[in-house]
N, C-alpha and C positions, 0 to 999 in steps of 0.2 A: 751722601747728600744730606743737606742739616734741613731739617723739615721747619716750618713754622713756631715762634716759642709760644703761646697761645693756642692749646686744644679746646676745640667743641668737637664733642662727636667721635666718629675714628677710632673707639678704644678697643676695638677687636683689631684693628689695624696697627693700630700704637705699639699692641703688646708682642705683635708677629714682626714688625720692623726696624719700630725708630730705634736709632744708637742716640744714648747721653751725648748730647754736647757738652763742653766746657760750661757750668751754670756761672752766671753771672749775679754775685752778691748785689751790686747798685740795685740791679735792678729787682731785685726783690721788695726791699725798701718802697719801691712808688706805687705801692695800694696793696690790696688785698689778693693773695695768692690763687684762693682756691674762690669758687663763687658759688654756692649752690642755697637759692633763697636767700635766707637771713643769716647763712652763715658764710663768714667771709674773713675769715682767718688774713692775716699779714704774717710777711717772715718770722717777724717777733715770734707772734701765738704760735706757730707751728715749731719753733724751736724748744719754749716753752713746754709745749706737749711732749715733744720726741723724747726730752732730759728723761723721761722713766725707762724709757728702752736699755737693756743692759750693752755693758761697752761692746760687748764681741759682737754684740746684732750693729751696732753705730758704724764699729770699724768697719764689719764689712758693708756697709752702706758705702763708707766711703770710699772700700777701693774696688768696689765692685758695681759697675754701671747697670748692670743687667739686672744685678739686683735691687738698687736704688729704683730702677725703673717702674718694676714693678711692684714695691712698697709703695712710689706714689699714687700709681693707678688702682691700686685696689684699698688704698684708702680712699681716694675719691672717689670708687666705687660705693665704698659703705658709707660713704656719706650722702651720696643718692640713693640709697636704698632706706635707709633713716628715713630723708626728706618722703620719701611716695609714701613709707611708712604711716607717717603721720597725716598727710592727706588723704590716701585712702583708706583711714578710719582705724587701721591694724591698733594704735595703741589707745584707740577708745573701746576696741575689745579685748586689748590687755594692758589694763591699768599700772601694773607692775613695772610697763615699760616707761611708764611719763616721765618717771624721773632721770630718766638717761639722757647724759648731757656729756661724760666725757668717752673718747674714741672706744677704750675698751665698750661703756655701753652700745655706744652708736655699732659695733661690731652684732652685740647678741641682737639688735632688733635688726641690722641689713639681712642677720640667718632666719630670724623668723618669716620678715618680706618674701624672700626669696623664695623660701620652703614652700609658702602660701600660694606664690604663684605661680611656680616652675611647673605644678600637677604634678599628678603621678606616674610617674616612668618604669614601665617594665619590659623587659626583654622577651622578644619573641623566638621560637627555636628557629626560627627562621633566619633572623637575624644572627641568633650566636654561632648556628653554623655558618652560616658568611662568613660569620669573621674572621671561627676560627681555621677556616679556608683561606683565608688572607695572608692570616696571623698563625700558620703552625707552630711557628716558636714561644708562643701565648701559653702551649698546654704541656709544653717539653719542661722540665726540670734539669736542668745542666746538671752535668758532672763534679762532685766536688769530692774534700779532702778534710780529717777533722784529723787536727796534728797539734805537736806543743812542742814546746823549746827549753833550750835552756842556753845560756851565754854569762862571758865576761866581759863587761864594757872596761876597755883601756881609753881617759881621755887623751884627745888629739896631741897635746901639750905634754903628756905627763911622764914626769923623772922616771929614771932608767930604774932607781927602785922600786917605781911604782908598780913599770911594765912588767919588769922579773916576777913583782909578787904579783899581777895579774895572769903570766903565763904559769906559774906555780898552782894557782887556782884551778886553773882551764885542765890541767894536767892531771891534777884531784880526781876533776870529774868527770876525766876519761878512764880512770883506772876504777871509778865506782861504777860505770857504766859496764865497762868489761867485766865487773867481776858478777852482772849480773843484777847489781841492787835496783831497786824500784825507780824508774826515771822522775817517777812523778813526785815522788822525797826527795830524790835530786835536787831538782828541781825548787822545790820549795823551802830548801836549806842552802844553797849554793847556788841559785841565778840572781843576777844583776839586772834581768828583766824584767817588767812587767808584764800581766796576761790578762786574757779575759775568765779562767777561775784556776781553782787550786793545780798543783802539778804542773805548771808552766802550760796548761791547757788554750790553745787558742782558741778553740772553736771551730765549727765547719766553715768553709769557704771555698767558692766556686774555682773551679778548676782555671779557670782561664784568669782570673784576680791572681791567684799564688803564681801562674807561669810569669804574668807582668814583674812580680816581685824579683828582689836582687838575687833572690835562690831559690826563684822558683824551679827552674830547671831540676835542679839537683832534688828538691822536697817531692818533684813530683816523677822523679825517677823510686824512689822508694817505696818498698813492698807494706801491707800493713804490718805494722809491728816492728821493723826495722827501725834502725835512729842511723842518720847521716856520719858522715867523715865531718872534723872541723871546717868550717865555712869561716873565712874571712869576713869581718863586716869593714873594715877600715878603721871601727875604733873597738876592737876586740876579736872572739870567737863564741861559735854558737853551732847549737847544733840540734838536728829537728828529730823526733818523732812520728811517724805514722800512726794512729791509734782506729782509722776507720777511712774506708774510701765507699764512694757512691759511682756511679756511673749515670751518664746522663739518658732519663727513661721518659716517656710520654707519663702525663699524668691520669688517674682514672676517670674514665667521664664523669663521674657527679662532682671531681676536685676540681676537673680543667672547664664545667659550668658555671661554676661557683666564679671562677679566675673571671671568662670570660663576662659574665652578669656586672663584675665588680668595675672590670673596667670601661665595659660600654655605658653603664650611670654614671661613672666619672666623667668622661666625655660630654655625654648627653646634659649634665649639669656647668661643666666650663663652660660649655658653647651657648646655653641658658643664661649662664652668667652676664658673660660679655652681653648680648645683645639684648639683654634689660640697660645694662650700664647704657647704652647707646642711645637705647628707646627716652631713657630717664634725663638722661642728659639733656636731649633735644625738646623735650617736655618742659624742662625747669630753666631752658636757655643756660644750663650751667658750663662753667669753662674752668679749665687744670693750668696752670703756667708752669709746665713740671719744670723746666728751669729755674724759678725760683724756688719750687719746692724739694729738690733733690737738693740746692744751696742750705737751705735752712736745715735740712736733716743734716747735711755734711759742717754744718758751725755748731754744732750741740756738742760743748767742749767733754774730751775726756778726762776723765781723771786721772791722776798724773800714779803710776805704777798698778795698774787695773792690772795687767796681763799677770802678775805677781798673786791675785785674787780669783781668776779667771783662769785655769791653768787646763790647756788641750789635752783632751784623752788621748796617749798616743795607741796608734790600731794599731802600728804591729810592732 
């Protein structure tokens, strides 16, 4: 169901339902996108503004609806929160704030509105035992595995010479392995991999993340201190170490308090969040055309070989 393209109001509903429609550039063009008091941005200014955002935050604006979505509404959230800012007196008691005129400012004063008027929220044992009666998985610590690797990448394409001296490599560093030597010099003389530190070390990760993986099975059939048989990746071979496993344990009451406290304020402040945005809204007659304004974020041209500048960590 395509809901109305002009919101007033609804934004605790907005952010639980609506799906992106297709935006429609014309009509951004015919006035002012966002409305709240005297400010009242057009496609232009909002595109204008966005151009600072880095390309990998742009791109995925564009191909991602859910999260365009919610870029829009929680900028027109801090743009109400700005607006009460200044009428309810906030930056005549912090002069510091007067000058704030572009989004990043309008951001630090929506945090200080907020803070100001959300009060103070503390957890009762009452409540964190509820929850964590709810929530027994809130205090549990899953099971994990702290392992490292080492591989030869053969590309997809690559001459018969290339593959022979790739599998010559791979060969190397089964007969250093067997004879014994340090995997984690191995590794840092001989992998084609990347890691997250020395020794082809990955890190710990949760037991059920590696079984998803293309070898989890196999990485999580092994003992600690074992290293696998060669594993196929499709464009080479690799092979893992076990360096430490965990089993999944309850956490101690003062850690699984601490969990619980952190996420019942989380909570307690989204849900604060949202329904000032609403109260605010309806207060300043303000209204969002997020159709126009997911348009204007998605025309904020990229620059031509970003992703060349911009280059993804790969995780594993």
């Amino acid at each position: 169901m395509r809901t109305s393209q002009y919101l007033v109001l609804g934004v605790a509903t907005l952010l639980l339902t609506w799906r992106v429609p297709c935006p429609s550039p014309a009509a951004a063009d015919e006035g002012p996108v966002v409305e709240v008091g005297d400010l009242r941005p057009t496609a232009a200014d909002l595109k204008a503004e966005f151009a600072y955002l880095p390309p990998p935050v742009l791109q995925r604006l564009r191909n991602d609806d859910n999260a365009a979505r919610i870029f829009a509404v929680d900028w027109y959230a801090r743009a109400l929160f700005a607006k009460a800012a200044k009428e309810d007196g906030l930056l005549a008691k912090s002069p510091g704030l007067v000058a704030a005129a572009t989004s990043r400012e309008r951001d630090l004063i929506a945090t200080q509105y907020l803070r100001q008027t959300e009060g103070e929220f503390r957890v009762t044992n009452e409540e964190a035992e509820q929850f964590r009666k709810m929530e027994p998985e809130v205090c549990r610590e899953p099971g994990r595995v702290h392992f490292a690797r080492i591989g030869v990448i053969t590309g997809k394409k690559a001459a018969s010479d290339e593959a022979e001296l790739a599998g010559k490599r791979f060969a190397d560093i089964q007969k250093r392995i067997a004879a014994g030597e340090d995997f984690g010099k191995i590794a840092d003389e001989a992998s084609d991999y990347s890691s997250k530190a020395a020794g082809g070390d990955m890190g710990w990760m949760e037991i059920e993340k590696v079984r998803e993986s293309p070898h989890g099975e196999a990485i999580l059939k092994l003992a600690v201190g074992e290293v696998s048989q060669p594993l196929d990746t499709g464009q080479g071979k690799v092979v893992y170490k076990i360096l430490a496993r965990e089993d999944a344990h309850d956490l101690p009451a003062a850690e699984c308090r601490e969990r619980v406290d952190k996420l019942l304020t989380q909570k307690y402040r989204k849900e604060t969040f949202l329904r000032r945005v609403d109260e605010l809204a309806a207060r300043f007659k303000a209204s969002l055309n997020l159709d126009a304004f997911i348009a204007a974020v998605r025309a904020v041209p990229l620059q031509e070989g970003w992703e060349r500048t911009y280059q993804s960590e790969e995780v594993w």
